[in-house]
N, C-alpha and C positions, 0 to 999 in steps of 0.2 A: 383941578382934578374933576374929571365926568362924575354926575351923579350916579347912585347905587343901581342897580337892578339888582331886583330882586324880583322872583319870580321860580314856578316850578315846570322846571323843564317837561316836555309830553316823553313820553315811554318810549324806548328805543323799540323800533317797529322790528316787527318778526318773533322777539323774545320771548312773546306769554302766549300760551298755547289756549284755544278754547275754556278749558277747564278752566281756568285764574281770570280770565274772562267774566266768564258768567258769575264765579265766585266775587269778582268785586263788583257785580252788577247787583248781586244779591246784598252786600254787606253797605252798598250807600244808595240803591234807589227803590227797595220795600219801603213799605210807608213805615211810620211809627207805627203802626198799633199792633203791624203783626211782626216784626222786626226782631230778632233777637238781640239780644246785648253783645257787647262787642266783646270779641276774644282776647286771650293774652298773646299777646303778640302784633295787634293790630293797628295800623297806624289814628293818631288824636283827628281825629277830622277838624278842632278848634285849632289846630297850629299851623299858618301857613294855607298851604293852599292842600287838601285832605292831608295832614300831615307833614309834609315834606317844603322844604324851603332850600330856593336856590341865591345864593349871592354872586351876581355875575362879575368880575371884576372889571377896572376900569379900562378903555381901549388900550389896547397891546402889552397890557401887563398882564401879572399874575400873581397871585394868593393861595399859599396852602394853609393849611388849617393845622396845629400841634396838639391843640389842650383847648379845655374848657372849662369855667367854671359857673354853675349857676347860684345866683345874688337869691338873697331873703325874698324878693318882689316877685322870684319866679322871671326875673331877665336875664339872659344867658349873656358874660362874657366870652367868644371866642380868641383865643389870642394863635397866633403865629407866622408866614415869612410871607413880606412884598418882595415880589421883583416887577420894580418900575419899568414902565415902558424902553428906558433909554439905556437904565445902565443899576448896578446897585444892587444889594437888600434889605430891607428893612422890618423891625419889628412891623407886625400887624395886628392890631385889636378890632372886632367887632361886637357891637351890643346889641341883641336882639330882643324886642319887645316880649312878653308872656304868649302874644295872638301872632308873634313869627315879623313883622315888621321892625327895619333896625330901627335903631333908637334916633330921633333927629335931636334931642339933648346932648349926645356923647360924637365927641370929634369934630366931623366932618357927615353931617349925613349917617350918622351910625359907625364909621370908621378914624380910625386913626392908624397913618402909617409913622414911623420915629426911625431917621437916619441917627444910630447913637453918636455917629463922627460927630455931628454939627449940634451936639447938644448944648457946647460952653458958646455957639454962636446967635449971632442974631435969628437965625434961623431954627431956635430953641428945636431940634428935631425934626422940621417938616422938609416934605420931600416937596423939591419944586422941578415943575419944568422935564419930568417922569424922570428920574437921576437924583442915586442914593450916591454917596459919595464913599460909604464904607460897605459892607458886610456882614450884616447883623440877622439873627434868624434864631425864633421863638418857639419854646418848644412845652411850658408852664407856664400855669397861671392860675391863683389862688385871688379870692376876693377876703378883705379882712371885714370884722365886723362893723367897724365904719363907713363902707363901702371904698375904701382906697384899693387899686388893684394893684397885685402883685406878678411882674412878668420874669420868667427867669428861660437864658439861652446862651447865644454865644454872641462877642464880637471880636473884629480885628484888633491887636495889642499888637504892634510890631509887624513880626514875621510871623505871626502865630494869632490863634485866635484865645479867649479867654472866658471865665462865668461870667457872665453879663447877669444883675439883677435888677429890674426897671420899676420905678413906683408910678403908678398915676392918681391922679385925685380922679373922684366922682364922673367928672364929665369929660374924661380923656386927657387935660391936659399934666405935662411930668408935675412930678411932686416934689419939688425943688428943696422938701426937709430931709429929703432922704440921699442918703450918700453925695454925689454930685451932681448937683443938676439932674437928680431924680434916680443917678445911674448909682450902683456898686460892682467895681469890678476886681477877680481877683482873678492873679496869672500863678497858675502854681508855678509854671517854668516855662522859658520863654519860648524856649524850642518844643516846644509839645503844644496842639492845637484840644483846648479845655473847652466844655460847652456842659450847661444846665437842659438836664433833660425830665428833673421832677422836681416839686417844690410842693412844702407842705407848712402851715402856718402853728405854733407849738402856742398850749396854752394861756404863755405869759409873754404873748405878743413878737418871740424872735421868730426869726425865716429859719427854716434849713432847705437846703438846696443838696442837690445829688446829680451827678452826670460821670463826665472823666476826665481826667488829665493824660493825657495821651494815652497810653495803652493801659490803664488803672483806671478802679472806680474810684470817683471822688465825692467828698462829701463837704461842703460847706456850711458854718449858722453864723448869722446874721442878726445883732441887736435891732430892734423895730428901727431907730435911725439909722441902719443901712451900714454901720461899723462891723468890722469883722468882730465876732464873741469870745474875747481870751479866756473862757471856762471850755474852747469846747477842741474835742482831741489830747493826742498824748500828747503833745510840742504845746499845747494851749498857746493856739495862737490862729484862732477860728477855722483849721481846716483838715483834712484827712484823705488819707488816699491809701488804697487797697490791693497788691499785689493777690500772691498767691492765683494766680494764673485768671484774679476776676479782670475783664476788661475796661469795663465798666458797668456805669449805674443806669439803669432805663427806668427803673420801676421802684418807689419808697412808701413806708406806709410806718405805724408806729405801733405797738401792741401794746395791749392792756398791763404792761408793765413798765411804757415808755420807752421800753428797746428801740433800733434801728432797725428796721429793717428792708434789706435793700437787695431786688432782682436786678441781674445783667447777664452780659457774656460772660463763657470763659471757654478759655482756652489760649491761640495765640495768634498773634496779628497776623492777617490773612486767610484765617480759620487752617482746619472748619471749628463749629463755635457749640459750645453747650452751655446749658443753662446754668447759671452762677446765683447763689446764696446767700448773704452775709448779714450777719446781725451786731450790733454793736449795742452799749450802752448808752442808754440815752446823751451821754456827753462825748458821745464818738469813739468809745476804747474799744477793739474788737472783743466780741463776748467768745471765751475758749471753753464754753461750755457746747458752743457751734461747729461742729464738722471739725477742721484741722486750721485752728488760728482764726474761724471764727469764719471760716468759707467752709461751703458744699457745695461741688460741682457735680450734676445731672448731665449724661451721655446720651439720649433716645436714637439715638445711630442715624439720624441726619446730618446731613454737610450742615447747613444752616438751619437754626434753632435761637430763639431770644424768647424774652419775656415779653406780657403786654402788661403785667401787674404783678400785684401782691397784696396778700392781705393778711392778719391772722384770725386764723380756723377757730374752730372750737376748741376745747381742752389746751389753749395753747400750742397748736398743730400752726404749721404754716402756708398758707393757698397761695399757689405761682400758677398764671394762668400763660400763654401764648401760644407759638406754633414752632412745629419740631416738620422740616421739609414742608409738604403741603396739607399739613394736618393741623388742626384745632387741637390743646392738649391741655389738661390740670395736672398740678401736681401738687398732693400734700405731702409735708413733713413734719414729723414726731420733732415735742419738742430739742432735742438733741441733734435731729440734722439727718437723722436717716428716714425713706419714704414708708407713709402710714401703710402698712398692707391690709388696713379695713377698709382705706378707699379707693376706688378704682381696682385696677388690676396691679396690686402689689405698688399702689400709691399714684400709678401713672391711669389719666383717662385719655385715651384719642378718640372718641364719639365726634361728630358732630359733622360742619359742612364739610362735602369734598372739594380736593381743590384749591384750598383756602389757606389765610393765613389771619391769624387775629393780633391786635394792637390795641386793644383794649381791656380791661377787666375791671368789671364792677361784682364787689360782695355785697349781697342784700343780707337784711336786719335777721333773716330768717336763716341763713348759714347757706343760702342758694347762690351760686355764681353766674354769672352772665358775662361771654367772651363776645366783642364783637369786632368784626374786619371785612374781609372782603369773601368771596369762592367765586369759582368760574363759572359763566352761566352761558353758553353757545360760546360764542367768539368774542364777550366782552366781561369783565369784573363788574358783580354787583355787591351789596352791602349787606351781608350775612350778619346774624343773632342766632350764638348757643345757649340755651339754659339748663344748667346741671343743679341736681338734686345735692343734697347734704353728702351724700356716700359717692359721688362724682358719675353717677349716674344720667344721661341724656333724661331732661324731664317732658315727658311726654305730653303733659298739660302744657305746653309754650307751641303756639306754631303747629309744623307739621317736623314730630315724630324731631320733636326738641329745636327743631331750627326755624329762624324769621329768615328770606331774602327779600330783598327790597331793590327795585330797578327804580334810579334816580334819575337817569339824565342818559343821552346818546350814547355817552362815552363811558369810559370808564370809573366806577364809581366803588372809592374804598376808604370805611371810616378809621379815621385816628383815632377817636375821643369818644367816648360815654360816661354817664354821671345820671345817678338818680333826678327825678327831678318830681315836685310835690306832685303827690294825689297819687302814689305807685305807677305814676310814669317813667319813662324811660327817654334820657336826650341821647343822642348822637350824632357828630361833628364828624365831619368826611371831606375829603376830593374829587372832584372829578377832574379827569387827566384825557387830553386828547390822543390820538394815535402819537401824534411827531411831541408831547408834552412840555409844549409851549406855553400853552393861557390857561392853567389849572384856577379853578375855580372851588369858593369854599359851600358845601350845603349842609344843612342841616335837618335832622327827623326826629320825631317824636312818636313814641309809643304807648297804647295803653298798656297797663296791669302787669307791667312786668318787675314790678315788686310792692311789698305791702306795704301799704298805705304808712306808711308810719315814719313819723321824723327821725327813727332812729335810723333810720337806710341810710347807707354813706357809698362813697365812691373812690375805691382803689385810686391811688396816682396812677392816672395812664401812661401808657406810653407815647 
């Protein structure tokens, strides 16, 4: 396999007007002494090359980017999908140093690609010769306190695909204690294509996993050795699925009273699609204190509408963050499942970039939310930050007039991932995608002061 580049792409030309110009002329080449301090919103000039980091992929392949998650040392695991130069997909992990450099301890150079087919083979997972021999594609991933990583997605089972959940040790390679040959897989039904699209690690070391079983959201938990959890679900027999018109699970998080709780579609296959609700008991029973059986489905009168998170609010309220058409939106809900009419307009916010669509959310320690994705910027996608206030309010202190955009590279540039990251930084994991979206490439940014400083800042499961 060609070694990594990495490197930050130059500014796609024509895009930044004079004014942003001078503005960034002003914020990295005043001297020190007359300098002002750097704003909220403004990229880490320690990470990378002034903030931004490009990982190019290897020739004729390509790499997207699902999830993130950042280790105790402040080294960001990236995880999600290779497609080898010849044929295939495969899980993909990246380990990126504290100062933006991957990690040459982990993998390959910083990388590791895992054909799940060729797990039970000599070929323990790797791709040789650019040809994955199955299907596999990442979309979670949680570090445990040991540093063993946790990947959770989908692979081929048959005619069907299935929850794929992948352990690695420390330095990228499987962790052969866990399930099989690293791998746990569960097929709810053969005819229905299943895939993990959050994964969150529970105090007394089990996995729970959230995605869908064909047109349901589904929920699986997982004992730390990768065996299905007979405590969890009505059937107790590790798993859960979710009709009532949810489609599935995008987005999971857990509330200060252990509940479930879980963002998705709803509606019906083919759309068009609204935002889906469901909370359950920590042991997976639908909670029927929630909307109708434990669902509440949201309509904002867009064809397309998903989640990019969840989190819970204050007072026990619920925060759903995403995009409704081509609008940025929040939505809280009272505990019982109807929207708060203190925040926003009657519970709903649409503030933020035009144009856009967001795939992330993160809730800061302080009850402030932070959406990030993409908006249109001329004629190509760049990598938008909203930050709303407690009361779903644009905050005006972030950015210009609540929004960061950020131009990464020539082409198209739109993030999947954000996650606190120490010192009230801010990460975010993204793509850039060409015109004909052939050799998609993963980058990464870093942001100052976009939440307080405090270890208690956490980060919504993204989407």
């Amino acid at each position: 396999m060609a070694a990594p580049d990495v490197h930050a792409a130059p500014a796609r030309p024509h895009r930044r007007g004079i004014g942003l110009a001078v503005a960034a002329f002003l914020v990295w080449a005043l001297p020190p002494a007359g300098a002002a301090g750097p704003a909220p919103g403004d990229l880490d000039p320690g990470f990378g090359n002034r903030g931004k980091v490009v990982v190019s992929p290897p020739p004729e392949a390509g790499e997207w980017p699902g999830a993130q998650a950042v280790q105790p040392d402040g080294a960001v695991v990236v995880a999600g999908t290779a497609a080898p130069a010849r044929n295939g997909y495969a899980f993909l992990l990246l380990r990126v140093l504290p100062d933006g450099r991957l990690d040459p301890s982990f993998g390959t150079g910083g990388r590791v690609w895992t054909d799940l087919v060729t797990l039970a083979t000599p070929l323990q997972g790797a791709v040789t010769g650019g040809v994955a021999l199955g299907s596999s594609s990442a979309s979670a991933v949680v570090v445990q306190p040991d540093g063993r990583i946790v990947v959770g997605g989908s692979t081929q089972s048959g005619g069907s695909t299935a929850f794929a959940v992948m352990r690695y040790l420390k330095d990228g390679r499987p962790d052969t204690s866990f399930g099989s040959d690293g791998l746990a897989l569960t097929d709810f039904d053969p005819s229905t294509n299943d895939a993990v699209t959050s994964l969150t690690l529970l105090a007394d070391g089990k996995i729970l996993a959230a995605g869908a079983a064909g047109d349901a959201a589904a929920l699986a938990r997982y004992l730390p050795d990768g065996r299905p959890d007979p405590s969890f679900g009505e059937a107790k027999n590790g798993t859960v699925t979710t009709g009532h018109g949810l489609l599935n699970a995008l987005s999971l998080a857990i509330d200060a009273g252990g509940r479930l709780l879980v963002a998705g579609q709803a509606g019906t296959t083919g759309g068009p699609f609204d935002f889906g609700v469901a909370r359950y008991s920590p042991d997976g029973v639908p909670d029927p204190s929630w909307g109708d059986h434990g669902v509440v489905t949201t309509d904002l009168g867009a064809t397309g509408e998903w989640p990019a998170g969840i989190a819970p609010g204050p007072g026990g309220t619920v925060v759903v963050g995403g995009a409704s058409g081509s609008s940025f939106v929040l939505l809280r809900y009272l505990p019982g499942g109807k929207l708060d009419p203190a925040f926003g307009a009657a519970g709903v916010t649409r503030g933020g970039p035009d144009l856009g669509g967001a795939h992330a959310m993160v809730a800061l320690a302080d009850g402030r939310v932070v959406l990030a994705g993409e908006h249109l910027a001329g004629d190509w996608r760049e990598v938008a930050l909203a930050r709303y206030r407690i009361d779903g309010a644009l905050d005006l202190g972030f950015g210009t007039g609540g929004v960061v955009g950020t131009d990464v590279t020539r082409l198209h540039d739109d993030a999947t991932a954000a996650a606190v990251y120490p010192g009230g930084r801010l990460l975010v994991a993204g793509v850039s995608l060409d015109a004909e979206n052939t050799h998609p490439g993963v980058f990464l940014l870093r942001y100052l002061g976009v939440s307080p400083a405090s270890p208690e800042a956490h980060s919504a499961v993204d989407r």
